[in-house]
C-alpha positions, 0 to 999 in steps of 0.5 A, spaced: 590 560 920 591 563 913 590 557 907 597 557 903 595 560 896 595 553 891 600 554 885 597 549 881 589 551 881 592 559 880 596 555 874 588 551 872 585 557 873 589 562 869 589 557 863 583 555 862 583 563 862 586 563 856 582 557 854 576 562 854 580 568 850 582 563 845 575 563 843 575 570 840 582 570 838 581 563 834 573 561 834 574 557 827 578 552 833 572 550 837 567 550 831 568 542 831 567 542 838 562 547 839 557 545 833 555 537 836 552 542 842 549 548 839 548 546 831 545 553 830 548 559 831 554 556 832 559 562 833 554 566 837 555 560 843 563 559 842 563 566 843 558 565 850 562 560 852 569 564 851 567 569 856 564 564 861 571 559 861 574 567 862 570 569 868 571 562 871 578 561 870 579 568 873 576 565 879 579 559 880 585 563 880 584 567 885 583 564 893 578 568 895 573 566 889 576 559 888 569 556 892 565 560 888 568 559 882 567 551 882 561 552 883 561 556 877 564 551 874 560 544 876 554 549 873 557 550 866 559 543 865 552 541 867 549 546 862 554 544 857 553 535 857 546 538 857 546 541 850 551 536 847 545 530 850 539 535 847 543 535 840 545 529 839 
């Protein structure tokens, strides 16, 4: 039996999506965000995690690759705790 697609995660997926290209229309945004964790070369980093949040969020949107993409998710938000801890 096919699992109905949930419009709520397609929605968190294709927002955190835009999060992610707001990185590179609007870097200078996540700048007081970003700095505590990465303090050098701050805007090589906001760019980086522009592109990962993209990714990520295009594939929470998408049922067949929601389960890889949360997995995905858990490894980027570990990685990013970490260089906030590291830098503090």
């Amino acid at each position: 039996m096919p699992r109905k697609d949930s419009r709520a995660a397609k929605f968190a997926g294709l927002a955190l999506a835009g999060v992610g290209l707001a990185h590179f229309t609007s870097p200078q945004m996540f700048e007081p965000i970003t700095k505590p964790a990465f303090p050098r070369r701050t805007r090589q980093h906001i760019y980086t995690n522009g592109g990962i949040e993209t990714a990520l969020g295009l594939g929470l949107s998408a049922r067949r690759t929601r389960p890889l993409a949360v997995v995905g998710t858990i490894g980027y938000l570990a990685y990013l705790a970490g260089n906030a801890a590291r830098n503090r």
